[in-house]
Structures are given as structure tokens and as C-alpha cells.
C-alpha positions as CSV (number, residue, x, y, z in Angstrom):
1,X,85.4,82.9,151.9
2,X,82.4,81.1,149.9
3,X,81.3,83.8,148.3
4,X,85.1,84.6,147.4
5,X,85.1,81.0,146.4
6,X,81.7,80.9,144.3
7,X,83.6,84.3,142.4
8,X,86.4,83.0,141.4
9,X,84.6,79.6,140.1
10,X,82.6,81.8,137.6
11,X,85.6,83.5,136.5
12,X,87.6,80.3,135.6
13,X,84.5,78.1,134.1
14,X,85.2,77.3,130.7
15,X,84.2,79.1,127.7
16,X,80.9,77.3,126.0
17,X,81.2,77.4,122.6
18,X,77.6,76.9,122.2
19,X,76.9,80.1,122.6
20,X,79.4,81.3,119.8
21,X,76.8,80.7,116.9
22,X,74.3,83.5,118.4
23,X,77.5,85.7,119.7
24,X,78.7,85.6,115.5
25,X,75.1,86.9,114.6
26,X,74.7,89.5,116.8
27,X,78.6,90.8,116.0
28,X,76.9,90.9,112.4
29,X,74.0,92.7,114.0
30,X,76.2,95.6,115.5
31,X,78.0,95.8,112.4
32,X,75.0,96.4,110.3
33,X,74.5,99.1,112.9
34,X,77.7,101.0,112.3
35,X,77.1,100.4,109.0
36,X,73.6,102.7,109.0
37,X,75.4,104.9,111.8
38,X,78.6,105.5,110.0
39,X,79.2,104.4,106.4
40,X,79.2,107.6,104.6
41,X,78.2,109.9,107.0
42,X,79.2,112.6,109.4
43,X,79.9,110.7,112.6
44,X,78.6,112.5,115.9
45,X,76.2,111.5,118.6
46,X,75.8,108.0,116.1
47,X,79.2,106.9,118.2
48,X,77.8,107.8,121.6
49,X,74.8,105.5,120.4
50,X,76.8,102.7,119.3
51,X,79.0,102.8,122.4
52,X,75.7,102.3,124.4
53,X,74.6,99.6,122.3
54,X,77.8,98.0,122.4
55,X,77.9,97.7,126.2
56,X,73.7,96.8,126.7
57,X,75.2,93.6,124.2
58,X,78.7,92.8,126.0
59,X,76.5,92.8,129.8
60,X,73.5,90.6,127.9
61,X,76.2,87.7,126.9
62,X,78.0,88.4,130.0
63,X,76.1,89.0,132.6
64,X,76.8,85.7,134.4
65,X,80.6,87.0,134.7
66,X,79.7,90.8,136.4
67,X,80.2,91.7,139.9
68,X,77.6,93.9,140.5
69,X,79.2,96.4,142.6
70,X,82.0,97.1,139.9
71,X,79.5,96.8,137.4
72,X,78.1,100.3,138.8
73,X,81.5,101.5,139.1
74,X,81.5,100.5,135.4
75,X,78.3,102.0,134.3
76,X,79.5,105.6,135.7
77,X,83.1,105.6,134.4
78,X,81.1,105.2,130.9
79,X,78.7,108.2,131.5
80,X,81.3,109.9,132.3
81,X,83.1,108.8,129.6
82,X,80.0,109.6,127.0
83,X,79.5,113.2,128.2
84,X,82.2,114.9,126.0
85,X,81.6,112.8,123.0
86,X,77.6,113.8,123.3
87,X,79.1,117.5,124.1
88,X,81.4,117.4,121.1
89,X,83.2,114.6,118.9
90,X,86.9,115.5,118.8
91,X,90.0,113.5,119.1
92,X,90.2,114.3,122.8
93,X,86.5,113.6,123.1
94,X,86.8,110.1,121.2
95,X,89.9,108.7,122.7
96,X,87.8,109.5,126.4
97,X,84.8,107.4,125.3
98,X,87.4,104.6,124.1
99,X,89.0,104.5,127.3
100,X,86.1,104.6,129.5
101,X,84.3,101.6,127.8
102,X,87.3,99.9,127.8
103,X,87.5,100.8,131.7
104,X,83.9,99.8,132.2
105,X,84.4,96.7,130.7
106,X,87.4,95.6,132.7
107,X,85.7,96.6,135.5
108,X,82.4,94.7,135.2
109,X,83.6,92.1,133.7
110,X,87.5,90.9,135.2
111,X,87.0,91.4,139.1
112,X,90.5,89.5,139.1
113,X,92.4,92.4,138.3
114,X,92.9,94.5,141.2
115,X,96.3,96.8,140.9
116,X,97.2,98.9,138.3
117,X,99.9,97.3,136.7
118,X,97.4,94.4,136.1
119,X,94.7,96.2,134.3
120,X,96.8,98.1,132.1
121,X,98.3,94.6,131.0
122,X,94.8,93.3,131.0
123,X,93.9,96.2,128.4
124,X,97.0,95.8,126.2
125,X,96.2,92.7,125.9
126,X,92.6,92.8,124.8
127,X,92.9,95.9,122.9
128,X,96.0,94.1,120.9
129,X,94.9,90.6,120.5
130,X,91.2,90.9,120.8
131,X,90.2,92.4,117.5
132,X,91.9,89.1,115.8
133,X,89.5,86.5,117.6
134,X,86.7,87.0,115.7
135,X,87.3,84.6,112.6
136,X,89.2,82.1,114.9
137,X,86.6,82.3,117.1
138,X,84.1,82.0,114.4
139,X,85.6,79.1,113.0
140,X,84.0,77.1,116.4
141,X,80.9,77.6,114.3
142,X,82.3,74.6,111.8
143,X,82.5,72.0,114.2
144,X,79.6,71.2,114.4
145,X,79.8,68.4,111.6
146,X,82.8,66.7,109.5
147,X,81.2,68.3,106.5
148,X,81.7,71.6,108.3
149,X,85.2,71.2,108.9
150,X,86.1,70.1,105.8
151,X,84.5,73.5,104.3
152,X,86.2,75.1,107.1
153,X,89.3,73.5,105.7
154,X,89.3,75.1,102.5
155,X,88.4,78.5,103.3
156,X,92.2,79.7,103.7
157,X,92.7,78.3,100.5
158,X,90.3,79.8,99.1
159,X,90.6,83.6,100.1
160,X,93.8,83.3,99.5
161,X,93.4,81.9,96.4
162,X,91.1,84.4,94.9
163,X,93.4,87.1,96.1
164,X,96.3,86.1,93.5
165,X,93.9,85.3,90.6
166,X,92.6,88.8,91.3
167,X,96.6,90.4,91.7
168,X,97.5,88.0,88.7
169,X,94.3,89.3,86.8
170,X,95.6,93.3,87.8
171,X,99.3,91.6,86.0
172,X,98.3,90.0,83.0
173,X,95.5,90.9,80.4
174,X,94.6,87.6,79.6
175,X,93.4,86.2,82.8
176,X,91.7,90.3,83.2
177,X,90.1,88.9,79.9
178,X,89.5,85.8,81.1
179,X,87.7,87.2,84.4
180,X,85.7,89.5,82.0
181,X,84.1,86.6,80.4
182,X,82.8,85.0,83.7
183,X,81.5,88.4,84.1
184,X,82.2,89.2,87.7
185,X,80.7,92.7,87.7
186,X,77.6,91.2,88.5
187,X,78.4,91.2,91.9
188,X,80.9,93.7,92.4
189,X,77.6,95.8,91.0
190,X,75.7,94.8,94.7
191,X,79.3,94.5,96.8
192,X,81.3,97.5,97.4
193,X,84.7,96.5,98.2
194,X,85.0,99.5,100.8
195,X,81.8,98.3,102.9
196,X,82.8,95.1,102.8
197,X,86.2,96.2,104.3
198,X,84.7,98.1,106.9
199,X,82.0,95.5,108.2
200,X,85.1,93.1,108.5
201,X,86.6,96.0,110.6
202,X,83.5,96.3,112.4
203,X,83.3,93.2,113.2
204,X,86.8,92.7,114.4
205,X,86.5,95.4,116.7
206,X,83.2,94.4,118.1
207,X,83.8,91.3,118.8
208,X,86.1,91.9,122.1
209,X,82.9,93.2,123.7
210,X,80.8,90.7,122.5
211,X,82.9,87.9,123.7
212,X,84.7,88.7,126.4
213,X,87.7,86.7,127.1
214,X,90.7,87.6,129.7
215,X,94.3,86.3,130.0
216,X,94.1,84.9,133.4
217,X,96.6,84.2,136.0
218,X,96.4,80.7,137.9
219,X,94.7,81.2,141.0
220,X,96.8,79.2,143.6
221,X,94.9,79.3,147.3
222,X,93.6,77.2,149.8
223,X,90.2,77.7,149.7
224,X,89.8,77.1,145.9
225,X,91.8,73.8,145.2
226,X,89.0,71.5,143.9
227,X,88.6,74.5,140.9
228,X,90.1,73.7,137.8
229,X,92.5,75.8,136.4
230,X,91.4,77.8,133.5
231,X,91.8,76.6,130.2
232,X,94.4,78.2,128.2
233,X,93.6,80.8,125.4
234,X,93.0,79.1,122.4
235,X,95.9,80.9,119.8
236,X,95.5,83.5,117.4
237,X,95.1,80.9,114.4
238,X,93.3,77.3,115.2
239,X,95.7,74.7,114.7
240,X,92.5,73.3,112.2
241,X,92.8,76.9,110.5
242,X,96.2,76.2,109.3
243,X,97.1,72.6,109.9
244,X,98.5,70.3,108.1
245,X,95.4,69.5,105.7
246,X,94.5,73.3,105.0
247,X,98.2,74.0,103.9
248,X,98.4,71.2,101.8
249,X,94.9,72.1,100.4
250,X,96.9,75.5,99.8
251,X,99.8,74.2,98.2
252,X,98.1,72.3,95.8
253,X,95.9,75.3,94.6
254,X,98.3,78.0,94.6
255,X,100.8,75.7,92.6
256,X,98.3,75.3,90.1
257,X,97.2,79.1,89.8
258,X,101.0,80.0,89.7
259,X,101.4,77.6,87.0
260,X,99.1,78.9,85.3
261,X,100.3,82.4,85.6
262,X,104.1,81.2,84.5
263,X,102.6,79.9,81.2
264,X,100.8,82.4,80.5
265,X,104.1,84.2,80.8
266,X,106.3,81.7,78.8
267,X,104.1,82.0,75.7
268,X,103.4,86.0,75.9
269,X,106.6,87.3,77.5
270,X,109.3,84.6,76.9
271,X,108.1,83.3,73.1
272,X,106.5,86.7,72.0
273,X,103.3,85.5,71.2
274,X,100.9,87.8,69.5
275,X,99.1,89.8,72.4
276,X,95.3,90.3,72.4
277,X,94.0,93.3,70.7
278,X,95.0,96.5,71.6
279,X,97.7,95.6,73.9
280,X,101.1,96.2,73.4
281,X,104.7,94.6,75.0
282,X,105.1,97.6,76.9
283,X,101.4,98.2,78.2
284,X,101.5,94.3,79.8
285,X,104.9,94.7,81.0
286,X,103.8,97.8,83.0
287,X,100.9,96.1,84.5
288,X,102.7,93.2,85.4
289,X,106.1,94.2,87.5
290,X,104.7,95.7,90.8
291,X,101.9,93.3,91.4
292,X,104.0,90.0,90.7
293,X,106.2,91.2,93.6
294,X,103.0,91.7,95.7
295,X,101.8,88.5,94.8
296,X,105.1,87.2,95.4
297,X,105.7,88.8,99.0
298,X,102.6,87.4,100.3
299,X,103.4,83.8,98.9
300,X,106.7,84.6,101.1
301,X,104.7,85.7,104.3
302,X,102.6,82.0,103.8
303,X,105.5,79.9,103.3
304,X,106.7,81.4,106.5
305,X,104.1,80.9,108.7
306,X,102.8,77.3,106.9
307,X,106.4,76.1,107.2
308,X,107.2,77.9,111.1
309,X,110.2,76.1,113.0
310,X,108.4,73.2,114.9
311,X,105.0,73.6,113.1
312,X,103.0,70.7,111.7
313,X,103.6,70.5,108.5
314,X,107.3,71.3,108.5
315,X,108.5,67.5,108.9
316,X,106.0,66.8,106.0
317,X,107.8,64.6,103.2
318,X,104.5,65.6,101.1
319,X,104.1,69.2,101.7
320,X,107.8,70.3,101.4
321,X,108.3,69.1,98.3
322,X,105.0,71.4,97.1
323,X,106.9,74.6,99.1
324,X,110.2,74.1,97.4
325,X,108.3,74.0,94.0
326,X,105.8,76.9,94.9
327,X,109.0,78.8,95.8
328,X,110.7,78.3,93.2
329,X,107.4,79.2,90.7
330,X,108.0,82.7,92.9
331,X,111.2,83.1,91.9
332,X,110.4,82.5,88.4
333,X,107.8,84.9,89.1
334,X,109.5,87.4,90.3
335,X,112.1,87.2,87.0
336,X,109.5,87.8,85.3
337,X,108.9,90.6,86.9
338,X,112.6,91.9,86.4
339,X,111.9,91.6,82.2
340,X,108.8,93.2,82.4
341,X,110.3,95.9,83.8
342,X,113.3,95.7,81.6
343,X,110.8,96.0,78.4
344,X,109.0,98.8,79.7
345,X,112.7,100.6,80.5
346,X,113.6,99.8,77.0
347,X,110.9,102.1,75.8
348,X,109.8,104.7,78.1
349,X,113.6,105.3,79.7
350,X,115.3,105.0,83.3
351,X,114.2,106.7,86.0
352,X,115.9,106.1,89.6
353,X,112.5,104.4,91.1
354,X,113.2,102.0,88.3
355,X,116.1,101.5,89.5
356,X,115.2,100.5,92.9
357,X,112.4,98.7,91.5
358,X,114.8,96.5,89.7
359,X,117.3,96.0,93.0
360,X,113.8,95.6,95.0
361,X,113.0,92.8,93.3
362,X,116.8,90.9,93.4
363,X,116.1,91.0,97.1
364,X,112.7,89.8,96.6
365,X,114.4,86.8,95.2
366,X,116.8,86.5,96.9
367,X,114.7,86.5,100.2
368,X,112.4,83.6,98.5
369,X,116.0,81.8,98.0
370,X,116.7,82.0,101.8
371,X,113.5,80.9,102.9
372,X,114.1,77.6,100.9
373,X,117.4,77.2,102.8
374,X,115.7,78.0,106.1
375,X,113.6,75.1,105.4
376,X,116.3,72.6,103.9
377,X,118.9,73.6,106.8
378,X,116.6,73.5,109.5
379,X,117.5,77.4,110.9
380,X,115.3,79.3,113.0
381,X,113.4,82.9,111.7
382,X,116.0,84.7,113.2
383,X,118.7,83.0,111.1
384,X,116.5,84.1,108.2
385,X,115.8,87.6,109.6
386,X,119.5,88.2,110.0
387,X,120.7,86.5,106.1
388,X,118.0,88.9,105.0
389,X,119.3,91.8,107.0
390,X,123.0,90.9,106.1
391,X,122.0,90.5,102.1
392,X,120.0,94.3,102.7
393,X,123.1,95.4,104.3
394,X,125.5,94.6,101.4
395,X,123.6,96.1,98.8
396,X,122.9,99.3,99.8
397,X,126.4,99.6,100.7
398,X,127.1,98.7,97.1
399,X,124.5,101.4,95.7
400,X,126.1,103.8,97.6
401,X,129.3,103.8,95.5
402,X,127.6,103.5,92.2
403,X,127.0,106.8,90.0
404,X,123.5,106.2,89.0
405,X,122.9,109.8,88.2
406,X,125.7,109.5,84.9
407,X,124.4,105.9,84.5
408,X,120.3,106.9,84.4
409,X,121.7,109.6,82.0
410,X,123.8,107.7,79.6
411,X,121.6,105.2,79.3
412,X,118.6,107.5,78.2
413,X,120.5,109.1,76.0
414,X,121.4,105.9,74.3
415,X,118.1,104.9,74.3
416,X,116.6,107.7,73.1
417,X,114.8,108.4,70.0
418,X,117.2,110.6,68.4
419,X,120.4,108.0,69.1
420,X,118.7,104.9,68.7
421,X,115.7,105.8,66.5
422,X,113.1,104.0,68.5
423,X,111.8,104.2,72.1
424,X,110.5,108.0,73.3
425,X,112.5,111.3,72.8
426,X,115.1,112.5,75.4
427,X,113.3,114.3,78.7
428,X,115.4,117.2,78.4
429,X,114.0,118.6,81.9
430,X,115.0,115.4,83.5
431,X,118.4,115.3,82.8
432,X,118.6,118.8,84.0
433,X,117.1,117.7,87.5
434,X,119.7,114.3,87.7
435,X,123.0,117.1,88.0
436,X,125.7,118.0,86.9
437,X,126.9,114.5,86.5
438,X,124.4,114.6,83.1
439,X,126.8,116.7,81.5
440,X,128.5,114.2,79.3
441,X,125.2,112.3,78.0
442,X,124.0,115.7,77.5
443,X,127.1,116.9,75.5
444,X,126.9,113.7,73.8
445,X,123.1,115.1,72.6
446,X,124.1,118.5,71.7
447,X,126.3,116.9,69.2
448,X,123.0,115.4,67.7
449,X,120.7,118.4,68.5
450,X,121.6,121.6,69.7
451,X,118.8,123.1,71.0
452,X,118.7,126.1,73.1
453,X,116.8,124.1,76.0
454,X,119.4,121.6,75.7
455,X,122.5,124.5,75.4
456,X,120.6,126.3,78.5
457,X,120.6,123.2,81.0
458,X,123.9,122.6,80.1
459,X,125.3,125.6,81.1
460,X,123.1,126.0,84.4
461,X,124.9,122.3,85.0
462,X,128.5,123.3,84.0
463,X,127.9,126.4,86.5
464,X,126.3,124.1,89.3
465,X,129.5,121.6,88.5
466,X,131.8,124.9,89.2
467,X,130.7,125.6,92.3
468,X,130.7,122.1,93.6
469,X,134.3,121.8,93.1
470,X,134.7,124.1,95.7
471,X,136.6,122.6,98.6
472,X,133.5,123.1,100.8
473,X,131.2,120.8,98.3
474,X,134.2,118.8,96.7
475,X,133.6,115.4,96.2
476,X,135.3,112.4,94.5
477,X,132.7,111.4,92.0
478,X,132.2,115.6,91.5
479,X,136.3,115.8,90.8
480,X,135.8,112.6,88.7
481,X,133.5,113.9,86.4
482,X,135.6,116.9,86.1
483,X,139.0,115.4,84.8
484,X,136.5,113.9,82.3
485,X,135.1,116.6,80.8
486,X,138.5,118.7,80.9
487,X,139.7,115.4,79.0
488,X,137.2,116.0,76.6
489,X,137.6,119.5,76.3
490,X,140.9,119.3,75.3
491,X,140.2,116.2,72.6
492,X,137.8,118.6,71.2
493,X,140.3,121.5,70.7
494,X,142.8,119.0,69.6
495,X,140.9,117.8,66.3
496,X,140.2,121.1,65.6
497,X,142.1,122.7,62.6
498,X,144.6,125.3,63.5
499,X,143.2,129.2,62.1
């Protein structure tokens, strides 16, 4: 029973976060491994080497936590687990290694899972949550000093803030030109985006092994009562990481970079000041509609989880205010979205993903709109999930009953070069593929310009037209558009003189 006693002591003895700082460094050491292992080359034995490495590092920084009998057990589940990877590297072979080390692990390390059911909720769990400790984790490193913790404090602002100067810059030519002059090249020049993607990967997914944590049960015997329980998990995101200070830090900054942004918008879009060289209305419109509504769904996805029923900064009388007026710079965001696209339409036509760009980004509003009245009536997520649902609901309902095919048609047609004398010429094969319920914007050309392409497609659509009347293929909006264009059949023999 002592030894029994001693075990179950070193299982539940609290993590030490002083060993975090040299944990973080030699994460970055394995990733600079993968890095010459992996980045940009054929990947073989070099996995069946890192695997090794990885465990000789997870049984260094926990050793004091093995049992040394299922640490054997361990070690052979992993040969055996390395032999077809060293044989061959397949999908079969790979997903074997990944479960062995993952066996080994649990094994070696948790001797306080024991039947079946409890491993295989052990793994989930570390295979789900682990890979998001690292930077959590990490931030343990900033505690060591106010200073510290008041960089610490700005670094979600930061990131997040240099990810919509850099969608805003992708939007709008005058920041891109802006950006140009502090000439960030220079270091793109020595950072590859990719690599820096995949060390953070890397280090995600080595960090479980490096520091190994378990979601344990409370231990309730006799023998053991003057333990302490163990100390909870510490949560995905530190309550420092996104507290109170850190999303008011936000707040303030991205208010100011959207401000900027909505300007910019109002003198260039709104008051048709004169662009910068070589760009036109149509070229920054284009640029600007898809990654406004990027920018704006991840303002959304921060609004929700800064402002999260019972968090601390939702009773805030000072940060509330700054959501409601960072929501509503989305919305105006997102409007200006909706006339960039409606410029760009204007010239280079409609085209149904247009169409569902423009009702994509209505909801887009409208979602921002509903998060505001989440917050101001005090609903819970599920209210906001299910107004969202509702709204999604009623829409595509409503889409279902519109002809967009004769809309999309008439309206490029209208807007076409040879009607209204400006914008691009009619797409001729286009028309042909929206059906047969083109035929009266394309009889509406052939008045205009009776080509034989344009004669050609609309016969192939009267004949497709014929055959869908047939009681097999009728349809309402089919026997719709065929009163019509017996209507104007017979108004066209009508003003015809008699022979």
C-alpha cells in the first residue's frame, strides 16, 4: 500500500511551471528538427527518426512520472509500432506509428488508467486538446515579471491586429501602398509564410509529448487522504490571455484600424475621390468585397468569445460600449462591401456567385446585428445560434422561389454594351448555359444584333424549353415563361402588316 501510495502522490503533484521555459526551447528544438527532416522533402525513415526523438525528449522531462514496468511495455508497443514505417511509409504504416507512440506514451506516463474505456478517453482527450496548450502554456513564460505580463497583454492584440491591416491591405490599394512604403519585403525576403506555418504546427503537435499533462479523476481512498487533489487543468485560453485588460487593449486598436479602413472608404468609395495611379473603381471594388467579409467574420468570431455569457468583460460599462461601436464599424464594413460588389456588377455583369455573394454578405450583417442584441438582451449563444439559423432558414426559402436565371439574364442584357453603351459586351455563351428561361433577354438582343451565335443558342433554348413542357419535366416557372413568349409571339405577328 505505500508504494501504491508513493504512486499515486507523483501522479497528482502539481505541475512546476519552472520547468516550462526549457520545455518551450526544446519544443522549438524538435521543430527545427522536422523542419531539416521534413520541409520540402520526401518524408521516409526521417519520421521514424523524429518519432524516436520525440519519445527520448517526452521520457527526459518526464521521467519522474514513469512506471518502469509499463514504461517497457511502452518501449515495445513503439518498436513495434516503428517497424512498418521503417519497412515502408504508407497511410497504414503512418497511422500504426501514430497510434503506438500515442500508446507508449499513455502507458509510461498515466499508470492511472487501467480499462479500456479510460484510455481511449484519455487519448481523445490529449490528442484533441493537447495540440492547443502550447501558446497557453507558453504564456507561463511571462509571469515572470509585471513588465512581462503587460507585453504578454498585448500580444492578442497585436496578432490580431496585424492580421486585418494585412486583409485590409489585400482590400484597399492605399493601405497595399501605404505597407509598400514601410517596405515590408525586407523580411518577408528571410520569412516564408509556409515555414512559419508549419513550425507553429510543429510545435503544436510536439508539445503534448513534451509536456505531458492528463485529465485526471479524483482519487478518493483510504490510504491516500492527506494527498491533495490534483489541480484542475488550467483552460484552453488563460483567463490573462483574454481578460478583461487584453480585450480592452483589442478594442481600442481594432476600432482605430477599422476607422481608419471606413475613411479610407468614405473618401474613395462613398465621395469618389480620385484613385491612385493606375487603379480604377472597378479594380478596388474587386479587391475589396471578399476580404472585408473575411475581415468582418473574424471581428464576429472575437466579439463572441471577448463578450461570452458570464465572461469578464461582459458586465463592462467601458468595453461594451467599444463592442457596440466596433460592431457597428463591421456593419458599415460589410456595406461597403455590398457597393463594391455592386460597382464591379455594374461593369463586368451578373453571375449567380455574385449573387450569393451579395445575399452572403446581408447575413453577414445581419449576424453582426444579432450579436449586438445578444449582448444588449442578455441571451445565451444558443439564442444567437438559433436567430442565425431561423434568419438562414427564411432566406433560402425565399431564393428558392425567385427566378434568378431570367433575372441574371435581363439584367446583363440591360447592362450590356450594346443596350446601354458602356460596361463589357453580352457573354453570349453564358446566357446559353443559364436556360431556357434566357430566351426573352436573348430575343430582346437579337432585336439589336442578330448574329448567328446568338440565332443558334436561341433555338437550341426554344427546343430545350419544348421539351421541358412536357408533363414529365413541367414546371410552373417553365409554363410561366411559356405564356410569355406565346404573348410575345403573337404581339409580334399582330404589328405586322397584313401581305
Amino acid at each position: 500500500m505505500t508504494s501504491l501510495a508513493t504512486t499515486i502522490a507523483a501522479d497528482i503533484r502539481p505541475t512546476r511551471y519552472s520547468s516550462i521555459p526549457a520545455k518551450v526551447g526544446l519544443a522549438l528544438v524538435l521543430a527545427a528538427l522536422a523542419d531539416w527532416l521534413f520541409y520540402g522533402e520526401r518524408i521516409g525513415l526521417s519520421l521514424s527518426l523524429f518519432a524516436i526523438v520525440t519519445s527520448c525528449v517526452s521520457v527526459l522531462f518526464n521521467h519522474t512520472t514513469l512506471n518502469r514496468r509499463r514504461a517497457v511495455i511502452g518501449a515495445a508497443i513503439l518498436v513495434a509500432g516503428l517497424a512498418p514505417a521503417i519497412e515502408e511509409l504508407n497511410p497504414l504504416s503512418f497511422l500504426i506509428l501514430i497510434t503506438a507512440l500515442l500508446m507508449a506514451l499513455l502507458l509510461a506516463t498515466n499508470p492511472e488508467t487501467t480499462g479500456l474505456v479510460d484510455r481511449l478517453r484519455a487519448l481523445r482527450n490529449f490528442v484533441l486538446l493537447g495540440p492547443f496548450r502550447f501558446f497557453p502554456d507558453a504564456l507561463q513564460i511571462f509571469n515572470m515579471s509585471a513588465f512581462t505580463r503587460g507585453v504578454a497583454l498585448w500580444l492578442l492584440p497585436a496578432a490580431l491586429g496585424t492580421v486585418f491591416v494585412a486583409l485590409f491591405a489585400v482590400a484597399n490599394p492605399v493601405i497595399e501602398h501605404w505597407m509598400s512604403l514601410l517596405n515590408p519585403m525586407v523580411i518577408i525576403d528571410y520569412i516564408s509564410i509556409p515555414r512559419v506555418l508549419f513550425w507553429t504546427v510543429m510545435l503544436a503537435l510536439v508539445w503534448p509529448f513534451v509536456h505531458v499533462r492528463w485529465r485526471r479523476r479524483t482519487i478518493v481512498t483510504a490510504t491516500v487522504d492527506d494527498f491533495p487533489a490534483p489541480p484542475p487543468l488550467p483552460p484552453l485560453v488563460s483567463a490573462e490571455f483574454l481578460g478583461p485588460s487584453t480585450i480592452l487593449r483589442s478594442l481600442i486598436l481594432f476600432n482605430l484600424l477599422f476607422a481608419a479602413q471606413s475613411i479610407l472608404d468614405g473618401l474613395y468609395l462613398w465621395g469618389h475621390l480620385t484613385l491612385p495611379a493606375n487603379m480604377t473603381y472597378a479594380a478596388y471594388a474587386h479587391r475589396g468585397a471578399y476580404p472585408l467579409i473575411a475581415t468582418a467574420l473574424l471581428a464576429a468570431a472575437f466579439v463572441l468569445v471577448a463578450m461570452r455569457p458570464g465572461g469578464p468583460a461582459e458586465k463592462s460599462t467601458i468595453i461594451r460600449p467599444l463592442v457596440y461601436i466596433w460592431v457597428g464599424q463591421n456593419v458599415l464594413l460589410v456595406a461597403s462591401s455590398i457597393l463594391r460588389l455592386d460597382l464591379y456588377v455594374d461593369i463586368y455583369m451578373l453571375t449567380y456567385w455574385r449573387i450569393a455573394a451579395f445575399i452572403w454578405m446581408g447575413l453577414v450583417a445581419l449576424g453582426l446585428v444579432l450579436i449586438v442584441a445578444r449582448i444588449v438582451l442578455n441571451r445565451s449563444n444558443r439564442w444567437l445560434v438559433s436567430a442565425n439559423l431561423i434568419a438562414l432558414t427564411i432566406v433560402l426559402y425565399g431564393c428558392s422561389l425567385v427566378n434568378f436565371d431570367a433575372f441574371i439574364a435581363d439584367y446583363n442584357v440591360v447592362h450590356s454594351r450594346e443596350v446601354s453603351g458602356r460596361g463589357m459586351p453580352i457573354d453570349t455563351r453564358y446566357l446559353a448555359q443559364i436556360g431556357p428561361q434566357a430566351l426573352p433577354a436573348i430575343e430582346r438582343m437579337m432585336q439589336i444584333r442578330a448574329d448567328s451565335t446568338l440565332v443558334g443558342c436561341h433555338d437550341r433554348l426554344v427546343e430545350t424549353q419544348r421539351m421541358d413542357m412536357a408533363w414529365r419535366t413541367w414546371g410552373f416557372r417553365s409554363w410561366r415563361l411559356q405564356l410569355r413568349l406565346e404573348a410575345e409571339a403573337r404581339g409580334q405577328s399582330g404589328g405586322k402588316p397584313a401581305g
